[in-house]
FIMIVO-773821 format. One record per residue (C-alpha): residue in one letter; x, z, y. Coordinates in steps of 0.25 Angstrom, whole numbers, plus 5000, padded with zeros to 4 digits. Each point is the difference from the previous one (the first is absolute). Last residue first. Layout:
% FIMIVO-773821
aXZY
...
***
This chain:
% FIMIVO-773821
x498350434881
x498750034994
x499650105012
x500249995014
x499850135010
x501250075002
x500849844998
x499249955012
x500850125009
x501350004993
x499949834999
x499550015016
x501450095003
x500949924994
x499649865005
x500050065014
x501350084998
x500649854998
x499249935012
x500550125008
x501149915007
x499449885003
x499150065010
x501050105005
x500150164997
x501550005003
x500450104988
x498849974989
x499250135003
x498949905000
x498750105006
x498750054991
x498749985007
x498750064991
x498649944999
x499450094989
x498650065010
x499549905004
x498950035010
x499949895013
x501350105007
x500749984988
x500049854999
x500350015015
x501250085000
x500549954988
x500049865006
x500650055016
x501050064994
x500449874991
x499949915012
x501050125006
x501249964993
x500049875004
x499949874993
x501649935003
x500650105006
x499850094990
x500850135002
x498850114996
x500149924988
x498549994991
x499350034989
x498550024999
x499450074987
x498449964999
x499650084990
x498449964997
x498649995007
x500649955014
x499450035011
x499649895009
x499849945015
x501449995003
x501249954994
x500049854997
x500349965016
x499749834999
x498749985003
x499150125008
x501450075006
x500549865004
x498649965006
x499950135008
x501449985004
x499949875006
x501050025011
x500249835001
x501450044996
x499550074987
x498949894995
x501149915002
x500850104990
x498950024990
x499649855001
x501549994992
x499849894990
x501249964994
x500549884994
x500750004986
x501449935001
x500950085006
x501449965008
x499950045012
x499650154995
x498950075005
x499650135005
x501050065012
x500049855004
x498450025000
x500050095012
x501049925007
x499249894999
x498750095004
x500750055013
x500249855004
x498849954997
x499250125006
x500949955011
x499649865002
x498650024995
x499850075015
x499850135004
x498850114999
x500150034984
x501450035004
x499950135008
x499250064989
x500749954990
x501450055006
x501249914999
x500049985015
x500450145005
x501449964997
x500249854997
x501550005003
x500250124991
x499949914988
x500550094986
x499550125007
x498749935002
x500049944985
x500150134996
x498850055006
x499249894996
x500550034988
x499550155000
x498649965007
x500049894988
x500250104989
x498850115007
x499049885001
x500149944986
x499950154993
x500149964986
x501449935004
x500550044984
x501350094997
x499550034986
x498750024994
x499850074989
x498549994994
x499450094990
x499050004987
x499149865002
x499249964990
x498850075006
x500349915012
x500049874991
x498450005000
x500249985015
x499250115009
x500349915012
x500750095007
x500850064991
x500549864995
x500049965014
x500950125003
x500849994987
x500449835004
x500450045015
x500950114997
x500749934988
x500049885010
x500850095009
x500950064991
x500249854994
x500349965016
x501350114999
x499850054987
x499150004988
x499150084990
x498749994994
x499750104986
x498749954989
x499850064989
x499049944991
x500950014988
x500449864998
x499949924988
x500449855002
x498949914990
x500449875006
x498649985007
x499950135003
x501250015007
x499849875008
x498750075005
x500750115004
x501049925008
x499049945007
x499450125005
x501350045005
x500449885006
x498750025007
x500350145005
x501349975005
x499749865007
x498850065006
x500750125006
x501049925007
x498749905004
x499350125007
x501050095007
x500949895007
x501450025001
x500549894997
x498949894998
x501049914990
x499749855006
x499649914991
x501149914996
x500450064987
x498750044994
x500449984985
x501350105003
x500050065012
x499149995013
x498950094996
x500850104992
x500950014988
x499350084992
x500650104990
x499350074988
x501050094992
x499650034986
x500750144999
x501050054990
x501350015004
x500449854998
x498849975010
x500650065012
x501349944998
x499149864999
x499450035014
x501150065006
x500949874997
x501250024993
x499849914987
x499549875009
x498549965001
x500149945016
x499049905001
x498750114996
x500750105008
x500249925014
x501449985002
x500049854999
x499150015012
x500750045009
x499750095012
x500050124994
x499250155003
x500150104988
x499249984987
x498850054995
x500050064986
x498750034994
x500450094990
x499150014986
x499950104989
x500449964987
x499449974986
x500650004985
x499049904994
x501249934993
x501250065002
x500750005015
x500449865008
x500050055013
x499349925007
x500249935014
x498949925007
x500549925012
x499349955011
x499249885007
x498949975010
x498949885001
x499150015013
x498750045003
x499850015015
x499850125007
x500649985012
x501450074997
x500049934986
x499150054988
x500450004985
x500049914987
x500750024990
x501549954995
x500750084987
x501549994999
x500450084987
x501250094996
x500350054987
x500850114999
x500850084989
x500050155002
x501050125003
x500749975010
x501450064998
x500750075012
x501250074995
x501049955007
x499950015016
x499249845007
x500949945012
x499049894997
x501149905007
x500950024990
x498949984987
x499650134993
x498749975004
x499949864995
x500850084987
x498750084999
x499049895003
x500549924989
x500150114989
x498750055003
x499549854996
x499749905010
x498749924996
x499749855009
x499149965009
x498649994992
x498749935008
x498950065004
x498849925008
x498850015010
x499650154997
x498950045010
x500350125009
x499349925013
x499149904996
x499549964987
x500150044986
x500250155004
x500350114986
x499150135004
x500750125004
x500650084988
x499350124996
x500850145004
x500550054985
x499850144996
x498949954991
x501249934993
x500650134997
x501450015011
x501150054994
x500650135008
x501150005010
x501350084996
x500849864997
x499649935014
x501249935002
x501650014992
x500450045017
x501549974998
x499649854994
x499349975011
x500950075010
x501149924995
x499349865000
x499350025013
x501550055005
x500849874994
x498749925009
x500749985012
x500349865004
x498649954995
x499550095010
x500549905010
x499450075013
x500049905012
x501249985006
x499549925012
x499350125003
x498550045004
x499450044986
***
């Protein structure tokens, strides 16, 4: 979110891998009886949530993913050993674009290859801000990634790659938009389902969501419309952990707006909302370039729509709040456990105050803020304590692992 060195979680997964296999997962939680079980939500033939196709990638056994992580550039400590085979799958389904419209999304679908009928909870995995494409989960299935780390533990890990990725390339990815970010996590989730029934994959009807940077956001986004809504899948759902996410759009872009101002003193009093809503295109232009080169990369290729930040120049806050904030107007049934680094300069700290906060003031009572200790607290820098701390958190709760 808002740097040209957006995060590369694939960089960093060696401490996914070590906390994984560290936290052993959920072996004190009781066996569900089937009456126990939350009913699955009803499989979608048409529309948003409706399975399109499923196609296999390719298996990388324990073995692979281990010595992917034991690679140089993993950086990964002896010892770490995924314990299961994957299989990994691109699904496509149909979802919703920023106005609404019916479009066709991808992801991936990892599995941990278990004995036959053994189940396993589900992680809706959403991944960190990109500007290429070719990283997108669904077209980057390589040994290291999080998505297949995860899955080598134990969960079936379901990944979209967003409006804007993958089969939708070329429609713009609404960043930082409540509604469609929400969409394209729910409805890959539905579709996943259905693609599980289909091939008779067995999991336990647990369901966790967790992500960092804009996947902390979009975790944000897809458990309040599933709270909201009353979705079946929200008695699925046993904790979300997200990471370092933007949930509060106006309080981030108050703190870049401020550091671009220290960044271009010359403009002064000008880089203001308020003062600019009442000037010219010419300088709202100007202030939005340089608000965008703290975002995107010259070289990307997905394009990005940003209505959140002309929306924030014309001093739109009652739309940004209504639209693309993800952290007020709901209290959250389940653990939500919010990390985040008191020296982000990428999200501030204080997006994540302002979240707890709110979500505790509308009634939830488990929303708790725990800080990076990582030395530096920057964005980049507690991906790693990230990773550990949601497989600790995911791992108190998760059963069949």
């Amino acid at each position: 979110m808002f740097t040209s060195a957006a995060p590369r979680l694939s960089l960093i997964p060696l401490l996914l891998a070590a906390a994984l296999s560290a936290c052993g997962g959920g072996g004190d939680a009781p066996a569900a009886t089937p009456a126990d079980l939350p009913p699955d939500p009803p499989v979608v033939q048409q529309g948003p949530g409706a399975l399109l196709s499923g196609a296999f990638v390719k298996t990388l056994s324990a073995a692979d993913i281990t010595q992917a992580l034991r690679s140089p550039d993993s950086k990964v400590e002896e010892g770490v050993v995924p314990r299961y085979d994957v299989s990994s799958y691109r699904i496509t389904y149909t979802t919703t674009d920023k106005h609404g419209v019916e479009v066709m999304a991808s992801g991936l679908v990892s599995v941990p290859l278990k004995p036959a009928g053994q189940p396993s909870p589900v992680l809706g995995y959403q991944h960190a801000t990109t500007f290429h494409d070719a990283e997108a989960p669904a077209n980057k299935v390589e040994a290291f990634e999080p998505p297949l780390v995860l899955a080598s533990l134990g969960y079936i890990v379901v990944s979209p790659d967003y409006v804007g990725f993958g089969a939708s390339k070329g429609v713009e990815h609404p960043y930082l938009t409540a509604e469609p970010t929400a969409r394209a996590v729910i409805d890959m989730q539905v579709a996943a389902l259905h693609w599980r029934r289909q091939h008779g994959v067995a999991d336990n009807r647990q369901l966790f969501l967790a992500g960092y940077s804009e996947g902390g956001y979009a975790t944000m986004a897809a458990h309040r419309a599933l709270h909201q809504s009353g979705h079946a899948l929200k008695a699925h759902l046993q904790a979300a952990v997200p990471g370092a996410g933007p949930y509060d759009v106006l309080e981030t872009l108050d703190e870049q707006l401020d550091r671009v101002r220290k960044l271009v003193p010359v403009l002064g009093a000008a880089i203001n909302p308020g003062f600019l809503r009442h000037l010219g295109s010419t300088v709202r232009d100007e202030v939005r370039r340089l608000l965008l080169r703290q975002m995107v990369p010259e070289d990307g290729d997905v394009s990005y729509q940003t209505l959140f930040l002309d929306r924030y120049l014309a001093d739109d806050r009652d739309a940004i709040t209504a639209e693309h904030s993800v952290h007020l107007g709901w209290a959250p049934a389940v653990p939500v456990y919010l990390f985040h680094g008191r020296g982000d300069l990428t999200v501030p700290y204080s997006a994540a105050e302002s979240a707890r906060d709110a979500l505790r003031e509308a009634g939830a009572t488990e929303v708790s803020l725990t800080d990076c200790t990582t030395p530096k607290f920057g964005h980049l820098d507690c991906v790693p304590e990230y990773f550990r701390f949601a497989v600790d958190r995911m791992g108190r709760l998760a059963r069949d692992l």
